[in-house]
GUFI-388826 format. One record per residue (C-alpha): residue number from 1; residue in one letter; y, z, x. Coordinates in steps of 0.2 Angstrom, whole numbers, plus 2048, in hexadecimal, padded with zeros to 3 digits. Each point is the difference from the previous one (the first is absolute). Layout:
// residues N
+-----+-----+-----+-----+-----+
!   n ! res !  yy !  zz !  xx !
+-----+-----+-----+-----+-----+
! NUM !   A !   Y !   Z !   X !
...
+-----+-----+-----+-----+-----+
This chain:
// residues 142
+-----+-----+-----+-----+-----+
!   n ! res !  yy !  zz !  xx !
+-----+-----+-----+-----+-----+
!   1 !   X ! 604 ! 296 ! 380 !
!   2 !   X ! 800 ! 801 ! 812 !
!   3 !   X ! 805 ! 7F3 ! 80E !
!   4 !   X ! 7F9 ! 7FC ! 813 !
!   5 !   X ! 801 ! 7F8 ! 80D !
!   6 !   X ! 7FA ! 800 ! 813 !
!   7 !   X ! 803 ! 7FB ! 812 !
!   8 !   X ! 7F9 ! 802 ! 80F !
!   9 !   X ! 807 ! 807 ! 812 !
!  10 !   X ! 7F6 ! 801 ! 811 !
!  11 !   X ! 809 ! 802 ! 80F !
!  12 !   X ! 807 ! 7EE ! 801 !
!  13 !   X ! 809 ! 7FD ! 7EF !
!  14 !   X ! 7FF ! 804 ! 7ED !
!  15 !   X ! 7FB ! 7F4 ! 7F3 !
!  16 !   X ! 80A ! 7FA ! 7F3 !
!  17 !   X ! 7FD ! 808 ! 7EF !
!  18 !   X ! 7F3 ! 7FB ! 7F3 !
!  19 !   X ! 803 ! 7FB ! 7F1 !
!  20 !   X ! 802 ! 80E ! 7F1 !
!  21 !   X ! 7F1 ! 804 ! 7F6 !
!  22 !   X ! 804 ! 80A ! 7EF !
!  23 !   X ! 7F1 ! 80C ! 7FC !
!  24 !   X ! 800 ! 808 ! 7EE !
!  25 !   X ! 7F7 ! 810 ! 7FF !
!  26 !   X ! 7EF ! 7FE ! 7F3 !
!  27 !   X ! 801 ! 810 ! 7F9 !
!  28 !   X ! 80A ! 812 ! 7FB !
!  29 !   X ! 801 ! 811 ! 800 !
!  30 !   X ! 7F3 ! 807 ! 7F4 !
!  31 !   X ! 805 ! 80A ! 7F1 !
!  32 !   X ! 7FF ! 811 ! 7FE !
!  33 !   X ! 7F1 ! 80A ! 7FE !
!  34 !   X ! 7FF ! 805 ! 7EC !
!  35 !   X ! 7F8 ! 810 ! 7F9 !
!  36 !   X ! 80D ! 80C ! 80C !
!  37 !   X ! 7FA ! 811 ! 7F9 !
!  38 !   X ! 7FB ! 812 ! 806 !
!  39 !   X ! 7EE ! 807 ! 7FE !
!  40 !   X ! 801 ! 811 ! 7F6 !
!  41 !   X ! 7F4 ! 80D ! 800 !
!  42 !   X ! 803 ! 809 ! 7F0 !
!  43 !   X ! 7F0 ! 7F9 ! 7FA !
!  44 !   X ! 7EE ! 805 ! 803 !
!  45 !   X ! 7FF ! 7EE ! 809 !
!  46 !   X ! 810 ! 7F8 ! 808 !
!  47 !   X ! 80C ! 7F5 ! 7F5 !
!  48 !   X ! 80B ! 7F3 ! 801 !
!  49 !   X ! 810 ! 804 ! 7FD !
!  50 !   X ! 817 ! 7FD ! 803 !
!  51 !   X ! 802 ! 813 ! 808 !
!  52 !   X ! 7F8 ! 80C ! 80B !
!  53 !   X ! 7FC ! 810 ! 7FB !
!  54 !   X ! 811 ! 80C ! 803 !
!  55 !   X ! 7FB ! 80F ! 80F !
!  56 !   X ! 7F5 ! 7F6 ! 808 !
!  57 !   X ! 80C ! 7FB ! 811 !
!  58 !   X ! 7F7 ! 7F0 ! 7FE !
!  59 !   X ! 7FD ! 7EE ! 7F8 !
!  60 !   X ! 7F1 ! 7F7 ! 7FF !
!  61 !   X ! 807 ! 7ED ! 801 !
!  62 !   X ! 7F5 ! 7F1 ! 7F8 !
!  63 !   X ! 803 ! 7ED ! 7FF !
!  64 !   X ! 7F6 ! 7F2 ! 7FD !
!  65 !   X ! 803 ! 7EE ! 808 !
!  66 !   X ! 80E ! 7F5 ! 7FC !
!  67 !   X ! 7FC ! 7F3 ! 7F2 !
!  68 !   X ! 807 ! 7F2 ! 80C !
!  69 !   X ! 7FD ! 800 ! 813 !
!  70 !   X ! 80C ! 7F3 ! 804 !
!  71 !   X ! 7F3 ! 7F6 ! 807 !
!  72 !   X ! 7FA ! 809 ! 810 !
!  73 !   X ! 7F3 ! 811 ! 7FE !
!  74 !   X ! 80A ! 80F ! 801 !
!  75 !   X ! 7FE ! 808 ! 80E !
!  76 !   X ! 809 ! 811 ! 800 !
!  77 !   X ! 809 ! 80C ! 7F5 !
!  78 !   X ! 80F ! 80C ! 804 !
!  79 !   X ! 802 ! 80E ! 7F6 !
!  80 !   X ! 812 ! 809 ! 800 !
!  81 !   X ! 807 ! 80F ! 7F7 !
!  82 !   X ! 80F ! 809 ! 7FE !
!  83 !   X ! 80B ! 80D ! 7F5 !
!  84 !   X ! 805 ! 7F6 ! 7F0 !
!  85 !   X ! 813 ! 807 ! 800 !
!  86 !   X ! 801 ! 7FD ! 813 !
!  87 !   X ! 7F8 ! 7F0 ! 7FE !
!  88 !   X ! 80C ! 7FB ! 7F1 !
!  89 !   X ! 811 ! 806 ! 807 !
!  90 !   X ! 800 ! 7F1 ! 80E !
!  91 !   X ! 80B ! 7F1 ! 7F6 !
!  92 !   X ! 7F7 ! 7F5 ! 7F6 !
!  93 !   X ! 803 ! 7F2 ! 80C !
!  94 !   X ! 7F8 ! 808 ! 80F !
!  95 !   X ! 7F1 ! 809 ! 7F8 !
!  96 !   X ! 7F3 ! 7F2 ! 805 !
!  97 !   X ! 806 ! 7FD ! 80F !
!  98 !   X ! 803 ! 811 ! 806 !
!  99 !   X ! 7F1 ! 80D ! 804 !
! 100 !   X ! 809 ! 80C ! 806 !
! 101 !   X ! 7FA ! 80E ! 7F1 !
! 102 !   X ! 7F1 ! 7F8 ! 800 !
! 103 !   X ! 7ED ! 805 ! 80C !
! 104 !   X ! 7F2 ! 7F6 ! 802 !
! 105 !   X ! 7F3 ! 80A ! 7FC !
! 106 !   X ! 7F3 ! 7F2 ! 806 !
! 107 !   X ! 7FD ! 7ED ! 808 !
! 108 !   X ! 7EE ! 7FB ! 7FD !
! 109 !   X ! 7F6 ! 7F2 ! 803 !
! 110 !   X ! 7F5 ! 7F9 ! 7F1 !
! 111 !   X ! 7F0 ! 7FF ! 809 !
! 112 !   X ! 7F9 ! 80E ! 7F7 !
! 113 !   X ! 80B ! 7FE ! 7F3 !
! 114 !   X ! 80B ! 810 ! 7FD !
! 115 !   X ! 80A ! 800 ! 7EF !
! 116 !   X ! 802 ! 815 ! 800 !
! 117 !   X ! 808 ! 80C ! 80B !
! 118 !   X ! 804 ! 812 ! 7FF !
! 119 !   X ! 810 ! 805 ! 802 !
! 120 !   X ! 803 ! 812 ! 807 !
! 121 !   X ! 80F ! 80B ! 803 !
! 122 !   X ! 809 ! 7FC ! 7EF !
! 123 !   X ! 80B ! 80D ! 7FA !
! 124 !   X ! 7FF ! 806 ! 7F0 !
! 125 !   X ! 809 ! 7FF ! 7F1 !
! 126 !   X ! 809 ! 7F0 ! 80A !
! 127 !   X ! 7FF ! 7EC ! 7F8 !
! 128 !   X ! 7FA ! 7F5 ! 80D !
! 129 !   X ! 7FF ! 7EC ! 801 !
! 130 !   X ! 7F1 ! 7F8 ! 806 !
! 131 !   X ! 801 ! 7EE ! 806 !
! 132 !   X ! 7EF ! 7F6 ! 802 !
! 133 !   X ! 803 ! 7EF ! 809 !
! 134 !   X ! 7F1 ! 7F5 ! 805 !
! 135 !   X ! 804 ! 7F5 ! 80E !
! 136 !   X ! 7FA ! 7ED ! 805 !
! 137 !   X ! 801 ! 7F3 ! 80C !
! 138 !   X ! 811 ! 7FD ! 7F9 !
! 139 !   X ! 808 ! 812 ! 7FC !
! 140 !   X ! 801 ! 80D ! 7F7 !
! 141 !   X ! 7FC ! 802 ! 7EE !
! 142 !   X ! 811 ! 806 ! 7F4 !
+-----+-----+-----+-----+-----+
């Protein structure tokens, strides 16, 4: 809940304050976006699947929409990556708050809706987390 109130100054006085109004945000950050996975290409068409292929110096990232949108269209998702033992090693307290290990990989608008990105530049035989957070009128998704 959030409280205002107003005055008004010109160059002869101020007014006094007005009285508080308490306004109540109608909705939330959405959830997160379900079906995280990688494309493979091990198969004579691309599936669906929890890995990349090893050698490949890359990740083909896929997501579908959040199952809740808080109650506002989701407007963007962020994409960020970074080596799972880096990532890990920061104290359990400070790992969502810190993105220090971490690299946004891309910030897009929905409008055409993007739910895959390539991510380049990988090294090889290295564990990486990938987080996908779609964002709202009212924040960021978990």
């Amino acid at each position: 809940e959030y409280t205002f109130r107003v005055r008004a100054k010109n160059s002869y006085s101020v007014s006094p304050w007005s009285d508080t109004v308490a306004i109540t945000p109608s909705g939330e950050a959405p959830s997160p976006p379900t079906d995280l996975g990688a494309m493979c290409h091990t198969a004579a068409e691309p599936v669906f699947c929890r890995e990349g292929i090893a050698g490949d110096t890359l990740i083909h990232v896929l997501w579908s929409p959040p199952a809740l949108d808080g109650g506002s269209p989701i407007t963007n998702y962020v994409v960020m990556y970074g080596e799972y033992e880096k990532v890990m090693a920061a104290p359990l307290e400070a790992r969502g708050e810190s993105m220090e290990n971490l690299q946004i990989a891309l910030r897009t608008s929905t409008q055409p809706p993007v739910q895959t990105l390539t991510i380049t530049g990988l090294t090889n035989d290295v564990d990486y987390i990938i987080i996908v957070q779609a964002i709202n009128k009212y924040g960021n998704s978990s």
